[in-house]
N, C-alpha and C positions, 0 to 999 in steps of 0.2 A: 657628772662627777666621776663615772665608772672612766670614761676616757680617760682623765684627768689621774685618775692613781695608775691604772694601767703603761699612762707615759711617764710617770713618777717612776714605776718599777722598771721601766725600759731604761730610763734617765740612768737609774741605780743600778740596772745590770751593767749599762756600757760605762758606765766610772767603775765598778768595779774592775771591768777588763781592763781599762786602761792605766788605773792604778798599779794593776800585778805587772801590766808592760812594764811601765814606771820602773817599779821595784826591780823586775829581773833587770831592764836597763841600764841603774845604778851599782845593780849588785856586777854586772859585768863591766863597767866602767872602773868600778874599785879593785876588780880584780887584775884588772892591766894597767893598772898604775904601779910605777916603777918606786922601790926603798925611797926615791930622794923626793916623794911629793914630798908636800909642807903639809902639816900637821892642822893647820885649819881649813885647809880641803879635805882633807878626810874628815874631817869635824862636821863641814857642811853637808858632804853626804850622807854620813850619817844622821843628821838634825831632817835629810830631807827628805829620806827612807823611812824614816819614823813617821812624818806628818804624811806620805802616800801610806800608809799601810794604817791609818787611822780613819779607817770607814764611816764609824759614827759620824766625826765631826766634817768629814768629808759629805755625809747626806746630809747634816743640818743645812751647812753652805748652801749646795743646791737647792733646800728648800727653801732657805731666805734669799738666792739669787731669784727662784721662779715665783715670790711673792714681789720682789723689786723688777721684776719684771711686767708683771702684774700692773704692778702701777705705773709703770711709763706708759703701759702700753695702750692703760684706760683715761690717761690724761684729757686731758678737756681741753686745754689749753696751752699756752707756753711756761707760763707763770707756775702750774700745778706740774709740767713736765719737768721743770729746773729744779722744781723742790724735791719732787721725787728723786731725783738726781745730785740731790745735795749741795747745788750748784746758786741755789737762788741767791742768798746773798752776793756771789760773784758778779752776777749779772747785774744786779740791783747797784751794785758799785761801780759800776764799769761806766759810769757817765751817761746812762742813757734814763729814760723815767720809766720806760714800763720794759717788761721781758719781751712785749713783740717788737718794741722798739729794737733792743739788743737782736732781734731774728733778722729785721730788717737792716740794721746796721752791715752783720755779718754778711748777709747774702750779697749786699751792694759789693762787699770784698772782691769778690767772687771774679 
């Protein structure tokens, strides 16, 4: 477990650096935009300056990405991998009877 928070804090130092990238990259982006942008490009810069400089919700993310990661990664199977994935009913519709059916279908593509 000690690993495990250690790369959590690793995770969350390097999104922070990359977030202030972010930020100063925007902030230099807006600053060389010429009088005649449009008004909802400066809109979205600013809407997206905001959500990088929003650390909290930026480490929840990360935490609920490396628990859905988690569960792909401990799947059993193709059926528990799809769901994990959110995918299962696609697959379950897509014509075939079972999820390894739909694996095998796919791979024959190939």
């Amino acid at each position: 477990m000690g690993s495990q928070s250690s790369s959590l804090a690793q995770l969350a130092a390097e999104a922070e650096d990359a977030i202030a990238a972010a930020a100063a990259a925007l902030d230099a982006a807006e600053a060389l935009e010429s009088g005649s942008a449009d008004a909802a490009a400066a809109s979205v810069l600013t809407d997206v300056r905001e959500r990088l400089r929003d650390l909290p919700a930026m480490s929840e993310w990360s935490k609920e990405t490396l628990e859905w990661l988690e569960d792909v990664e401990t799947s059993e199977d193709f059926l528990e991998l799809f769901d994990s994935m959110e995918l299962l009913g696609d697959v379950l519709t897509d014509g075939t009877s079972s999820a390894d059916e739909f694996v095998e279908e796919a791979s024959a593509l190939r």
